[in-house]
C-alpha positions in Angstrom: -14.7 -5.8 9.9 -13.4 -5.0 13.3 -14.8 -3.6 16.7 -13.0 -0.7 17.2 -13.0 1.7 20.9 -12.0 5.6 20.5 -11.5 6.7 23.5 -11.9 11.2 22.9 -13.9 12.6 21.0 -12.1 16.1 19.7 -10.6 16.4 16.4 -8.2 13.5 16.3 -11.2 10.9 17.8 -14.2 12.0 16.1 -12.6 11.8 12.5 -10.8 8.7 13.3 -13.7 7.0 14.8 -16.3 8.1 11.7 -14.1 7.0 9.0 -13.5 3.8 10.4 -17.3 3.0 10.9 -17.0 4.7 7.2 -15.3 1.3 6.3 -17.4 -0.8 7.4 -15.9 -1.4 11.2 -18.2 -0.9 14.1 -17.0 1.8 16.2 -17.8 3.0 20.2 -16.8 6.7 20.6 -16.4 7.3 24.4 -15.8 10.9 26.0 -16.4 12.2 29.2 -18.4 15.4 28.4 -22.0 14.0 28.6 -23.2 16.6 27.2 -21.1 16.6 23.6 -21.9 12.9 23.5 -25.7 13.4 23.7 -24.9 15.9 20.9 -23.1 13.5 18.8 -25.8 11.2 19.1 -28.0 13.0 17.5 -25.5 13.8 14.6 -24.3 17.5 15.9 -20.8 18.1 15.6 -18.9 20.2 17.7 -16.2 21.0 15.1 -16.4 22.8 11.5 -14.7 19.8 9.3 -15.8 19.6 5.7 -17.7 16.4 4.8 -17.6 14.8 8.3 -21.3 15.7 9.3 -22.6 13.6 6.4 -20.4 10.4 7.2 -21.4 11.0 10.7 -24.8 10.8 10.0 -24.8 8.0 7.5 -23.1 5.3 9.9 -25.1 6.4 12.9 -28.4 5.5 10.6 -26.3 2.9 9.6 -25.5 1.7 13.5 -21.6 1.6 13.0 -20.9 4.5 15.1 -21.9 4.9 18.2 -21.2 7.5 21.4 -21.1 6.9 25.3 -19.5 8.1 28.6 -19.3 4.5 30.3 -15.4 3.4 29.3 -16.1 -0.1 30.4 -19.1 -0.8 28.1 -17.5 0.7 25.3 -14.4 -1.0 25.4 -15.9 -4.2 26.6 -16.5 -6.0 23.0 -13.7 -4.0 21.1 -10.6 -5.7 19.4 -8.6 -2.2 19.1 -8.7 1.0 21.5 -7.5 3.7 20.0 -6.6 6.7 22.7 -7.4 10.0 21.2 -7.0 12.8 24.3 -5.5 15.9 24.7 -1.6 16.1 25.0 -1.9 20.0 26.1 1.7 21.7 26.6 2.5 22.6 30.0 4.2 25.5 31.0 7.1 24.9 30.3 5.7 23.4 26.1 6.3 20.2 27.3 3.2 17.5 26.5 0.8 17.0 29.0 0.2 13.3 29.3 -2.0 12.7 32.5 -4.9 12.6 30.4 -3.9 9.5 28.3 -1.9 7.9 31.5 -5.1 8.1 33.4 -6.9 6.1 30.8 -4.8 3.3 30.3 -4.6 3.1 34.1 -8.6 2.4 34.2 -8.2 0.2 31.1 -5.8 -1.9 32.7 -8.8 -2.7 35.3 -11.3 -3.3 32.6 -9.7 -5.4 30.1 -10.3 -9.3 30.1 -8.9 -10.0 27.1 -5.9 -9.3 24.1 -6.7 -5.8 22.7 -4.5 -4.0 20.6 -4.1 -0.6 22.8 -3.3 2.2 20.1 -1.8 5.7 20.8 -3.3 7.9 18.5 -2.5 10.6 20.0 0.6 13.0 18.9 2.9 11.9 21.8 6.5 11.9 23.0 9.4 9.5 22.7 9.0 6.7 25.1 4.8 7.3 25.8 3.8 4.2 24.6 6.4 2.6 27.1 4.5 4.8 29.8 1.3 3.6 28.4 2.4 0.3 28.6 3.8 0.2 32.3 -0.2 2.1 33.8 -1.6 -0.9 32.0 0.1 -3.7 33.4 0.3 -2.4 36.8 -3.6 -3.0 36.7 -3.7 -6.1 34.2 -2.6 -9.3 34.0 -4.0 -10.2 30.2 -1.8 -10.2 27.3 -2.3 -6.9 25.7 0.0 -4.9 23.0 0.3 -0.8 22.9 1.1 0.0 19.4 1.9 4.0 18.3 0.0 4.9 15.0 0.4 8.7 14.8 -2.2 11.3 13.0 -1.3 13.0 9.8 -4.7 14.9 9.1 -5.0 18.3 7.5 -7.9 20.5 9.5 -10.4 21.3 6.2 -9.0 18.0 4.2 -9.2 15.5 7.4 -11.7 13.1 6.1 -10.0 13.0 2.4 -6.6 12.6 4.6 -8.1 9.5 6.7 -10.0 7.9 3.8 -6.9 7.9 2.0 -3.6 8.4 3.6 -0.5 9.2 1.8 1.1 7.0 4.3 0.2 5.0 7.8 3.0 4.9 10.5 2.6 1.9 12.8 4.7 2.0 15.6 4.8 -1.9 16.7 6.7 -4.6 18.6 3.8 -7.1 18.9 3.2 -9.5 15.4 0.0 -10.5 16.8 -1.1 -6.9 17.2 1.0 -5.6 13.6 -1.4 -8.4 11.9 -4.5 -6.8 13.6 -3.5 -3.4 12.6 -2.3 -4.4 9.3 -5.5 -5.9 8.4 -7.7 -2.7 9.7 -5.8 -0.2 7.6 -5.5 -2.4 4.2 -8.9 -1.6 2.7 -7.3 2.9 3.3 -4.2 2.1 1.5 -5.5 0.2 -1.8 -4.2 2.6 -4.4 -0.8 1.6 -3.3 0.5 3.9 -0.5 3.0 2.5 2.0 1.6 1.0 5.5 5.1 2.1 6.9 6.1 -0.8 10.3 8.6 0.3 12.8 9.3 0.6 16.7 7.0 2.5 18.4 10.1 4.9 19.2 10.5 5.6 16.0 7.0 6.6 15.1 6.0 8.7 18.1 9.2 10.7 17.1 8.3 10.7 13.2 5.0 12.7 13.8 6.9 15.0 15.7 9.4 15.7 13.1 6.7 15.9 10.3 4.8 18.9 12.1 8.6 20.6 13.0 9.7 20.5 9.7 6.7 21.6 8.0 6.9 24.5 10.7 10.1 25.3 10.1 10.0 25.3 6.5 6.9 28.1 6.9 9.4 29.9 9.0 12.1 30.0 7.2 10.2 31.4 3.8 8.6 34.2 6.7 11.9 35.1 7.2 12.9 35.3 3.5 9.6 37.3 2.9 10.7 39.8 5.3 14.6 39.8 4.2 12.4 40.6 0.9 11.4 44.0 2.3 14.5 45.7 3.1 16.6 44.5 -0.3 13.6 44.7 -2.6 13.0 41.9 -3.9 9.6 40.2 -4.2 8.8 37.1 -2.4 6.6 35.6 -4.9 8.8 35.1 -7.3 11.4 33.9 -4.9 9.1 31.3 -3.9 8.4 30.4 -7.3 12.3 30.6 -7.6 13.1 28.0 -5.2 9.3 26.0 -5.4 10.6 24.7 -8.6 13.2 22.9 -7.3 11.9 19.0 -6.5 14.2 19.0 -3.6 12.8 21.9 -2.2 8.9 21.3 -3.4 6.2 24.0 -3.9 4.3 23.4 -0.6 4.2 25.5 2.4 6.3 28.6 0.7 3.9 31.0 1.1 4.5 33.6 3.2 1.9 35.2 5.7 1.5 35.7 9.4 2.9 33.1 11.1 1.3 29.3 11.4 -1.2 28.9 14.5 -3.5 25.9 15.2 -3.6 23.0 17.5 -0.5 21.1 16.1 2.5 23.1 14.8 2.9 25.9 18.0 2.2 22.7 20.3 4.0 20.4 18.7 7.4 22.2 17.9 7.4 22.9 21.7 7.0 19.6 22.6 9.8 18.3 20.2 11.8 21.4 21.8 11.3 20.4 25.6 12.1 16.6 24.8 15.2 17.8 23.0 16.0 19.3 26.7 15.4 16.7 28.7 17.8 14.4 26.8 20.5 17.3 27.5 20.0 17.9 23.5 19.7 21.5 22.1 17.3 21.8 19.0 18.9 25.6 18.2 16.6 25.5 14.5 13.7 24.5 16.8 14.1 27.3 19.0 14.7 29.8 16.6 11.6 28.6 14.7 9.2 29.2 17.6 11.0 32.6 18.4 10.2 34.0 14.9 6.9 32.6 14.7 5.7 34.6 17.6 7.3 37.8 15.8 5.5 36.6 13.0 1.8 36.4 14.2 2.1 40.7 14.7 4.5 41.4 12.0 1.4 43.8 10.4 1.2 45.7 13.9 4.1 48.3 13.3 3.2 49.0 9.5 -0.6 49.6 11.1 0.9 52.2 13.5 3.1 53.9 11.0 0.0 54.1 8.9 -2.3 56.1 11.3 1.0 58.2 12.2 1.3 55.8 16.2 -2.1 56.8 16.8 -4.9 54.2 16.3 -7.6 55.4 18.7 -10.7 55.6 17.6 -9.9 53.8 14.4 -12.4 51.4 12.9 -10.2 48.6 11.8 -12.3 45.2 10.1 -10.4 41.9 10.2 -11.4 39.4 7.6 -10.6 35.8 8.5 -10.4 34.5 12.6 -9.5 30.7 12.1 -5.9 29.5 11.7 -6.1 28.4 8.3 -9.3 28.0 5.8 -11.7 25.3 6.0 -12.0 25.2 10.1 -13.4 27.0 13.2 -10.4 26.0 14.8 -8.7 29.4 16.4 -6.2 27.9 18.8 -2.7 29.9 18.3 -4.7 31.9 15.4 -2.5 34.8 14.6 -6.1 36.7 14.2 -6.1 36.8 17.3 -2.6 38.2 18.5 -3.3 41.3 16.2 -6.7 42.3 17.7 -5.2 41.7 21.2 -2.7 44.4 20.1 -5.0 46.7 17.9 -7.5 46.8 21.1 -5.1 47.8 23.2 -3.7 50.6 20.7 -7.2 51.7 21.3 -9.2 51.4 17.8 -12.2 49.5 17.5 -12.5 45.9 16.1 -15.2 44.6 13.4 -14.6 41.1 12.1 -15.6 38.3 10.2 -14.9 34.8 9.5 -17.2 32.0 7.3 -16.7 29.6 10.5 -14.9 30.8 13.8 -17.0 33.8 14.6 -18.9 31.6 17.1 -15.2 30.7 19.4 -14.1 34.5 19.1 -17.2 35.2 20.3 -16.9 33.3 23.0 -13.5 34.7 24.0 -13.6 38.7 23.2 -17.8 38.8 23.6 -18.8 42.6 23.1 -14.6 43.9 23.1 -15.2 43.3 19.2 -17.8 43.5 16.5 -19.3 40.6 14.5 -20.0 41.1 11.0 -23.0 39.2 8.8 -20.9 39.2 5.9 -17.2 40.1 4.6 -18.7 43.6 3.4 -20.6 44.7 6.0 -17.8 44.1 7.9 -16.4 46.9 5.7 -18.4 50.0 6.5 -16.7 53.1 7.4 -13.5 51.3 8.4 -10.4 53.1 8.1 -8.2 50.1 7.2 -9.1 46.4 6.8 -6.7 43.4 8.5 -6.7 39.8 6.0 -5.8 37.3 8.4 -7.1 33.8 6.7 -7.1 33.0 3.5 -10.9 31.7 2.5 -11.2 31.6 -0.4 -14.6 33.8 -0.4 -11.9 36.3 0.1 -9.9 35.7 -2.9 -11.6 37.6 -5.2 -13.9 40.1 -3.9 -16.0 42.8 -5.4 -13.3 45.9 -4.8 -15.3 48.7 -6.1 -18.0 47.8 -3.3 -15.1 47.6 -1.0 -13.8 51.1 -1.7 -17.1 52.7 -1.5 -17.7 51.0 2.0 -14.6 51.6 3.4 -13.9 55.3 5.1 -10.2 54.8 3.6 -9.0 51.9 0.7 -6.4 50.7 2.6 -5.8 47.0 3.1 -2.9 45.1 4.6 -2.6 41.3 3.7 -1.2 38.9 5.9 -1.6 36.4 3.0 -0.9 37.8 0.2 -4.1 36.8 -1.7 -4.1 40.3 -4.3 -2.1 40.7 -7.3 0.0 43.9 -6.9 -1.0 45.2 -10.7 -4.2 45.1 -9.6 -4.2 46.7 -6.0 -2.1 49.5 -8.0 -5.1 49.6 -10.8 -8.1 49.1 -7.7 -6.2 52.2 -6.3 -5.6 50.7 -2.8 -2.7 51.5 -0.5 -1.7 47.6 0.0 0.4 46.2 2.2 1.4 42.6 2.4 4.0 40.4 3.2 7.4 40.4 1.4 6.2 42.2 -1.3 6.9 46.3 -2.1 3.9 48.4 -0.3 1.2 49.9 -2.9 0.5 53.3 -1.7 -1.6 55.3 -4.6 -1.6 58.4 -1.9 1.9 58.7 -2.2 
């Protein structure tokens, strides 16, 4: 058992610090938003994450998690302090690490004794150096500043924590690569790898992960697209090249671009570092470049559809969050297209299992909200798939035509089998696949 400090309580912080005490550890959740802790307190979570309410609430009964705003109390007994804040890119997509420097600058005040100080954060090269130098300035106890970086999946976050395919520890200290060798054996017992290296190394790794992944999205958006004007069809290129072990089967499907609070932010980062080391990331740049073509890709086949002329048009978007499973909305491409149908001039009726509550809170009465995926549907001329739930998967489409003013659907994640939108009798239009158009 260890006494654990998680200093933020957003995504990274509040499944990190829940499946600890999960495991047995006691845990002290500190934010500065009284009001979200007095909310976690009583077991309300800010955040749509499947099965995190319930381990939430079992180790508050439990007393193993616990939330406060004091820093000094809740640090004051713990062994490991785990830094979980905001890295928000700047302007210019570079990391914004005041929020992190500012803590370790107070913590170098409040420690009196060894801790192991762990970013937890996704971070730059060289942070935990920075890290490192606003805590000694203000300490003079031994401490260590060790880089583990996050791998969690939003929707599979507490499966990803509870058992990790992998755990980077970024450490130069023994005495603190014992303490957080110990913490994360009882995660790892089916055999995955508790990978050590230099804290360099591992802040750089998480980087990489997300950039890759990004890229390889990209790259199969682009072949979707190339798909289009030659005539081929994507899925079977996917399944073409999925099949190879080198290449792997995950993320080859083609859609609308990636959004959320990791890739967009995350290849930026990776890209500005790259520049302030005089080093060029040309695939990087390329990647964000398309991806931001990407996320509106459906806007011109819209247009062409209603002849340039959407005003007035009743167009229903199903799906608002960045991927399935999560509220999350940040960099949603959902939210790119109605920005552009809006100001085309037609009028907006969504609906999303989860996120309806953040649109909401954005757009207020610009858009409609929908009670359900159907009545979302009535009298709308053309209906926008923009996340792929998998209440959407397979719907009733005979309800859907008769609701609809016009059965015309375009995909942006190709979730329909194309015999079947030709049987349905839907003009269809998805992404690197021919267009269905039964009016033709």
């Amino acid at each position: 058992m260890k006494r654990i400090a998680v200093v933020g309580t957003g995504y990274v912080g509040l499944v990190s610090g829940t499946c600890f005490a999960e495991m047995g550890n006691t845990v002290v959740c500190i934010d500065i938003d009284k009001w979200k802790v007095e909310q976690l307190q009583k077991g309300i979570i800010p955040i749509y994450e499947p099965e995190l309410d319930i381990l939430l609430e079992r180790n508050i009964k439990a007393e193993r998690l616990k939330f406060t705003t004091d820093l000094a109390h809740g640090i004051s007994d713990a062994e490991i302090i785990f830094l979980a804040l905001p890295t928000p890119p700047g302007e210019d997509g570079s990391a914004d690490l005041s929020y992190i420097l500012n803590v370790a600058t107070q913590l170098g005040n409040l420690i009196k004794d060894f801790k192991v100080i762990v970013d937890k954060s996704t971070v730059p090269v060289g942070t935990a150096h920075l890290v490192h130098e606003a805590i000694a300035a203000n300490s003079t106890v031994e401490f260590a500043v060790v880089s583990n970086p996050e791998f969690l999946r939003e929707g599979y976050a507490v499966a990803d924590f509870m058992k990790p395919d992998r755990v980077v520890i970024g450490c130069s200290n023994q005495r603190a690569a014992k303490i957080m060798e110990s913490l994360y054996k009882p995660f790892v017992r089916q055999g995955n790898p508790i990978y050590f290296m230099d804290e360099k190394s591992a802040e750089l790794t998480k980087y990489a992960a997300n950039s890759f992944l990004a890229t390889k999205i990209t790259f199969m958006n682009e072949i979707a697209n190339f798909c289009e004007l030659v005539g081929a069809d994507v899925d079977k290129v996917r399944i073409g090249i999925g099949s190879d072990n080198r290449i792997g089967k995950r993320f080859l499907f083609p859609g609308i671009g990636y959004g959320g609070s990791c890739f967009p932010k995350d290849v930026k980062a990776l890209f500005k570092s790259g520049q302030e080391h005089q080093f060029d990331f040309k695939i990087l740049q390329a990647v964000i470049e398309v991806n931001e073509q990407q996320k509106t890709i459906l806007l011109p086949r819209i247009k062409n559809f209603f002849r340039g002329d959407l005003s007035g048009k009743k167009i229903a978007v199903w799906g608002l969050a960045f991927k399935p499973d999560t509220d999350d909305i940040r960099q949603a491409p959902s939210l790119f297209l109605i920005d552009s149908i809006l100001a085309a001039g037609a009028k907006v009726i969504v609906y999303d299992p989860e996120a309806m509550q953040n649109v909401e809170a954005i757009y207020g009465e610009k858009i409609t909200f929908a009670k359900d995926q159907y009545s979302a549907l009535s009298d709308a001329d053309a209906l926008i798939i923009c996340t792929e739930w998998s209440a959407f998967r397979n719907p009733n489409f005979n309800a859907m035509k008769d609701l609809m003013a016009d059965s015309v659907i375009f995909d942006g994640r190709n979730l329909y089998d194309m015999d079947e939108m030709t049987d349905k009798g839907f003009y269809y239009s998805s992404i690197g696949r021919r267009t269905i158009n039964n009016n033709a």
